[in-house]
C-alpha positions in Angstrom: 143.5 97.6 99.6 145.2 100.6 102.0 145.9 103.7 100.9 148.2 105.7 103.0 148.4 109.8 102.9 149.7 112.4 105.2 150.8 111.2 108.5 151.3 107.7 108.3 153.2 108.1 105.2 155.3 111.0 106.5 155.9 109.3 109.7 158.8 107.3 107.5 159.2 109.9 105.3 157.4 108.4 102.3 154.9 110.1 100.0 151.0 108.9 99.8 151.0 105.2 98.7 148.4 102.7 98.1 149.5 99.0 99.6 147.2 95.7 98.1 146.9 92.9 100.2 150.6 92.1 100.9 151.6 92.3 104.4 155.0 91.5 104.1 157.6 92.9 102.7 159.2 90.4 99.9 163.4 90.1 100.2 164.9 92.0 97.1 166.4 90.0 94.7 166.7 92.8 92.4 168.1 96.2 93.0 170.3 99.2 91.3 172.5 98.1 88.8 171.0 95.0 88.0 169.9 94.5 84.5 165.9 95.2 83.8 164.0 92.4 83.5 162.1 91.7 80.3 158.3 92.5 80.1 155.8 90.2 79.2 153.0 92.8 78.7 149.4 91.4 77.6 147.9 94.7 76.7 148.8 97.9 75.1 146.3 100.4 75.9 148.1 103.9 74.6 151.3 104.5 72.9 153.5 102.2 70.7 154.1 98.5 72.4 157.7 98.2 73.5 158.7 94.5 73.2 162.5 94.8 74.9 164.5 97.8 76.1 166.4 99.4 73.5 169.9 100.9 74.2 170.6 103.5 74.9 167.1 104.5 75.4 165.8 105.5 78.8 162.6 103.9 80.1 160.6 104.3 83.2 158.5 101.3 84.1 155.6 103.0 86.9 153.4 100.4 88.4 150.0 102.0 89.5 146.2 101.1 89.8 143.0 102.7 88.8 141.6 102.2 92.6 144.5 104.4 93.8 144.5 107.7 94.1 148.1 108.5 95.5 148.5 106.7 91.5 145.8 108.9 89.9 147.7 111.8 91.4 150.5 111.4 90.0 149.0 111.2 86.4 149.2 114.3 85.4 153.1 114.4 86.6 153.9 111.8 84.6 152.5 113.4 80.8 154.6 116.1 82.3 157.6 114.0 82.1 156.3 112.7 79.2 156.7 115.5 77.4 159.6 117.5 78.8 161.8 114.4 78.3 160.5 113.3 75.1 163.7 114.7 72.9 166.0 112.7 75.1 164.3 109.1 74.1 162.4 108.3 77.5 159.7 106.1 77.3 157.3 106.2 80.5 154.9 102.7 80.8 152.6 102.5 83.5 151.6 99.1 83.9 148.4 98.3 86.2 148.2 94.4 87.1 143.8 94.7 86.8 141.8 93.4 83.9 142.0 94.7 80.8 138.5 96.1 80.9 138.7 97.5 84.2 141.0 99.9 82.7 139.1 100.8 79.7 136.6 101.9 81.6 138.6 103.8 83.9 139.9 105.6 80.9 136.4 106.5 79.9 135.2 108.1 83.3 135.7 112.0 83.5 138.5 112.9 86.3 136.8 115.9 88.1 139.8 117.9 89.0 140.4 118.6 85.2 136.8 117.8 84.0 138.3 116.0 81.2 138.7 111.8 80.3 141.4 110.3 81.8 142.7 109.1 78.4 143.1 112.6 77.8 145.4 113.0 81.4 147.7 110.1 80.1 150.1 111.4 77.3 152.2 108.2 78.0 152.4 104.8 77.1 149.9 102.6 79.2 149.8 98.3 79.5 148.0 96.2 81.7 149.2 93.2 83.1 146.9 90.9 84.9 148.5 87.7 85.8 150.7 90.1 87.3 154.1 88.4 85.5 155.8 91.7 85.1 154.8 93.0 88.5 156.6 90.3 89.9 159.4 90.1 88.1 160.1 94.3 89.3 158.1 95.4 92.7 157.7 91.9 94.1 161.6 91.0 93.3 162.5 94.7 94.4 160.7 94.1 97.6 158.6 96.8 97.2 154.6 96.7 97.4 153.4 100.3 97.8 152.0 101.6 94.8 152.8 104.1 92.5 156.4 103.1 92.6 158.5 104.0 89.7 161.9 101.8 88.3 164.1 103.9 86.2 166.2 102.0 83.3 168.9 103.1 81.9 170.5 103.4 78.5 172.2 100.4 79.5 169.0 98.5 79.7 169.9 98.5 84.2 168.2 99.4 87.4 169.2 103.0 87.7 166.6 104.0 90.4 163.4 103.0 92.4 161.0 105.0 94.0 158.0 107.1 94.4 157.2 109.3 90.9 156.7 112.4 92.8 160.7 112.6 93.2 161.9 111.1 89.5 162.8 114.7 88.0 166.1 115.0 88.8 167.3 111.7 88.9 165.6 111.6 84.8 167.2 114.7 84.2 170.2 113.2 85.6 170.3 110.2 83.5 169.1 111.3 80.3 172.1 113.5 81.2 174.6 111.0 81.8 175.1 112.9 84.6 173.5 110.2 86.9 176.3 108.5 89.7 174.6 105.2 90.3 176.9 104.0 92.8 176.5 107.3 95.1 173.0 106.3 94.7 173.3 103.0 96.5 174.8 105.0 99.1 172.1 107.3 99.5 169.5 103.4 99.7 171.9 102.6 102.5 171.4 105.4 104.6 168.1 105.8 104.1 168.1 102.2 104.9 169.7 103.1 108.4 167.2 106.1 108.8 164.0 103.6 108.9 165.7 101.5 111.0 166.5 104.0 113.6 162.8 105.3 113.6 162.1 102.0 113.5 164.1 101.4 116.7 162.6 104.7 118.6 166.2 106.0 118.1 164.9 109.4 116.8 167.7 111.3 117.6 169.6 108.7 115.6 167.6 108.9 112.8 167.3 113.2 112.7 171.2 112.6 112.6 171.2 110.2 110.2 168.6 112.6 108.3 171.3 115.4 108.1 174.1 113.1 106.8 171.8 112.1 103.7 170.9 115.1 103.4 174.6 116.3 103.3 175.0 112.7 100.5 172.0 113.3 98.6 171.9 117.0 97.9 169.5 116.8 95.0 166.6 115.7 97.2 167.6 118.0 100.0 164.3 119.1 100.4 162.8 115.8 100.8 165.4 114.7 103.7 164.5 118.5 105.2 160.8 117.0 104.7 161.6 113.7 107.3 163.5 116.2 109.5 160.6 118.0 110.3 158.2 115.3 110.9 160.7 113.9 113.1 161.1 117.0 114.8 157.7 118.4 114.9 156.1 114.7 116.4 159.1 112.1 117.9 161.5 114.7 119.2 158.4 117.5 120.0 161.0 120.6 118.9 158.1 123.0 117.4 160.2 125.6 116.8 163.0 124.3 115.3 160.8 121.8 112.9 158.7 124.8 111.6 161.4 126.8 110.7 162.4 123.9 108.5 158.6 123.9 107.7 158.8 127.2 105.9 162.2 126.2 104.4 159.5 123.2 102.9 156.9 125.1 101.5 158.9 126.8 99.9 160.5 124.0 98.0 157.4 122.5 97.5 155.4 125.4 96.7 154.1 123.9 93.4 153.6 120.7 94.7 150.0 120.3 95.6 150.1 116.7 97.1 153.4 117.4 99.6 151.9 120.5 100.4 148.5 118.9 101.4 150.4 115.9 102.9 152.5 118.7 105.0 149.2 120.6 106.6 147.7 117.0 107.2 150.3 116.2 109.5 150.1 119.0 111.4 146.7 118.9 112.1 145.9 115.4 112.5 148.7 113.3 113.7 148.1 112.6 117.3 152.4 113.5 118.4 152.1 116.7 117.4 152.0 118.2 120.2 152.2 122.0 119.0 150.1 122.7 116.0 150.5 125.8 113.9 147.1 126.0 112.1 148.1 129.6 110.3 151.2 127.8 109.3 148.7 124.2 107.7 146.0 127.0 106.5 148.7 128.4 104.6 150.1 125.6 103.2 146.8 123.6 102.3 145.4 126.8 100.5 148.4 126.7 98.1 147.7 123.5 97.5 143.8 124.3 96.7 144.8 126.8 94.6 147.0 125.0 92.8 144.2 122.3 92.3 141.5 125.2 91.4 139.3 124.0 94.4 138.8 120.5 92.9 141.2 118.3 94.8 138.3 116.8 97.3 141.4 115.4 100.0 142.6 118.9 99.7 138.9 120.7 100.2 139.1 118.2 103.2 142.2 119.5 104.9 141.2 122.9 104.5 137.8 122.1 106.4 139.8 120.4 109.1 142.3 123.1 109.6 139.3 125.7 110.0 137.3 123.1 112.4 140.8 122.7 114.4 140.5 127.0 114.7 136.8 126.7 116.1 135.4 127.9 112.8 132.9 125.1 112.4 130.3 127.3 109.7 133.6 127.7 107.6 134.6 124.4 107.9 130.9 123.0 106.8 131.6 125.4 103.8 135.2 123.9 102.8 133.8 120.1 103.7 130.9 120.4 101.4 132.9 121.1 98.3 135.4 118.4 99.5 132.4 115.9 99.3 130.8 117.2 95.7 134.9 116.7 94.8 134.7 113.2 96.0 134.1 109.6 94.5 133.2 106.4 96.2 134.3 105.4 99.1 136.4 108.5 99.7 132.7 110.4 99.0 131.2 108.5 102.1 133.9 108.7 104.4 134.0 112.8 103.7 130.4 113.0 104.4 130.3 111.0 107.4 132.8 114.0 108.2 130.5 116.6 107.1 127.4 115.3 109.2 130.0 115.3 112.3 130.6 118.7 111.6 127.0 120.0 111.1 125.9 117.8 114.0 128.2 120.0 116.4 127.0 123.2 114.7 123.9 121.8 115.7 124.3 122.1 119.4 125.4 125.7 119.6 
């Protein structure tokens, strides 16, 4: 189990993801326009049990797992959805592939960014699926394995979208809408397509050009194509000041987005190509995200210690670390206060 967040995410311009065991990447056999596959679900945990897809009903099928917290992230966006889009006959199911029992418990456990159950975070349907039938027949036939990923279906009962639930507003909006052009939207795949292969290649120039042109294609996620162009520019191409500019442009967009704004100071002060790091520009960024999160997100406490370590500031950065680790859980926990100890230890010597 891998969880990726901040800079090696970013570096392809995805958001924070959780991979399971899968190394490669499966060939599609299923992609936009096709028509949904049924679900064979073998437990209904919350909400009514949805045996086929009605039409013209919209449903979003969001694959996630209690061990992930990219997926326990996006919780709270999801009820969100829930219940802006209820009125227009969506139906969100997030179906996790572990035992049944493994997620009754997780339900039961108290998520301290809220201090409340997580049953009470999920105001949507919820399934498990453990032999993992209808997780094949969508993310392993869509060739995707990074988790949470997110299949919109339309009222058609097709594939109107795939991706990561941070950017499914619009394109819901959109379909519930019927203002939703599927066939641009393969468009949009292709390019983006062409984008990873460029980076892929080395060919950043390539790929920032390619950037702009989907950009130009998909205006309604202009922000997250400005989002690749920075890290592109900021790290590959080493162009500070033109990527911060596009930086503030970002922050901007994404001012009530606590994960991209955490994920955006991250970068800047921890992946090793950037060359020029603003830390007033991250401090600013990751504090908007703590705020937003009411000093409970523990990643978030953590990249606000590591910005103030990164300034010198080592008795402020002890202060932000140690709430970061009484935020923290498990392994995460451990990890952050093998940090904290490093940190103290160099107090230490002064």
């Amino acid at each position: 189990m891998l969880c990726t967040t901040g800079a090696v995410a970013l570096a392809m311009g995805l958001s924070a993801m959780c991979w399971a065991g899968e190394e490669e990447k499966p060939a599609p056999t299923l992609g936009i326009g096709d028509k949904a596959p049924e679900i064979d679900i073998a437990h209904w945990l919350k909400g009514d049990a949805v045996p086929e897809f009605e039409s013209g009903k919209i449903y979003v099928m969001e694959f996630w797992a209690t061990w992930c917290g990219p997926c326990k992230a996006s919780i709270p966006h999801l009820t969100e959805l829930q219940e802006q889009f209820l009125d227009y006959d969506v139906t969100i199911i997030g179906v996790s592939d572990e035992a049944l029992q493994t997620v009754v418990e997780f339900m039961g456990k108290t998520d301290k960014k809220s201090e409340k159950l997580w049953n009470d975070r999920i105001h949507y349907t919820l399934a498990t699926d453990p032999d993992r039938s209808v997780k094949d027949s969508y993310m392993k036939a869509a060739g995707q394995r990074g988790i949470p990923t997110a299949f919109v279906i339309g009222k058609d009962q097709r594939i109107e979208w795939i991706g990561h639930p941070t950017h499914i507003d619009a394109v819901l909006e959109a379909v519930a809408t019927d203002a939703w052009d599927r066939e641009a939207f393969k468009k949009v795949l292709v390019l983006k397509r062409a984008v990873r292969a460029a980076q892929q290649k080395d060919d950043y120039e390539e790929a920032l050009a390619l950037t702009k042109k989907l950009s130009e294609l998909d205006s309604g996620n202009k922000a997250g194509h400005q989002y690749t162009a920075f890290m592109l520019l900021l790290g590959k191409l080493d162009r500070p000041e033109k990527a911060y500019a596009i930086g503030h442009e970002l922050i901007a967009a994404y001012w009530d987005k606590a994960i991209t704004l955490n994920e955006i100071a991250w970068y800047v002060v921890d992946d090793k190509e950037v060359k020029t790091r603003d830390l007033d520009f991250a401090l600013k960024t990751a504090k908007r995200a703590n705020k937003l999160t009411e000093s409970k997100d523990a990643a978030i406490l953590d990249t606000v210690a590591r910005v103030f370590y990164e300034k010198g500031d080592l008795r402020t950065a002890i202060k932000w670390q140690t709430k970061a680790v009484k935020n923290a859980e498990g392994r995460m926990a451990d990890s952050l206060q093998e940090l904290l100890d490093e940190y103290k230890a160099e107090a230490n010597k002064y």
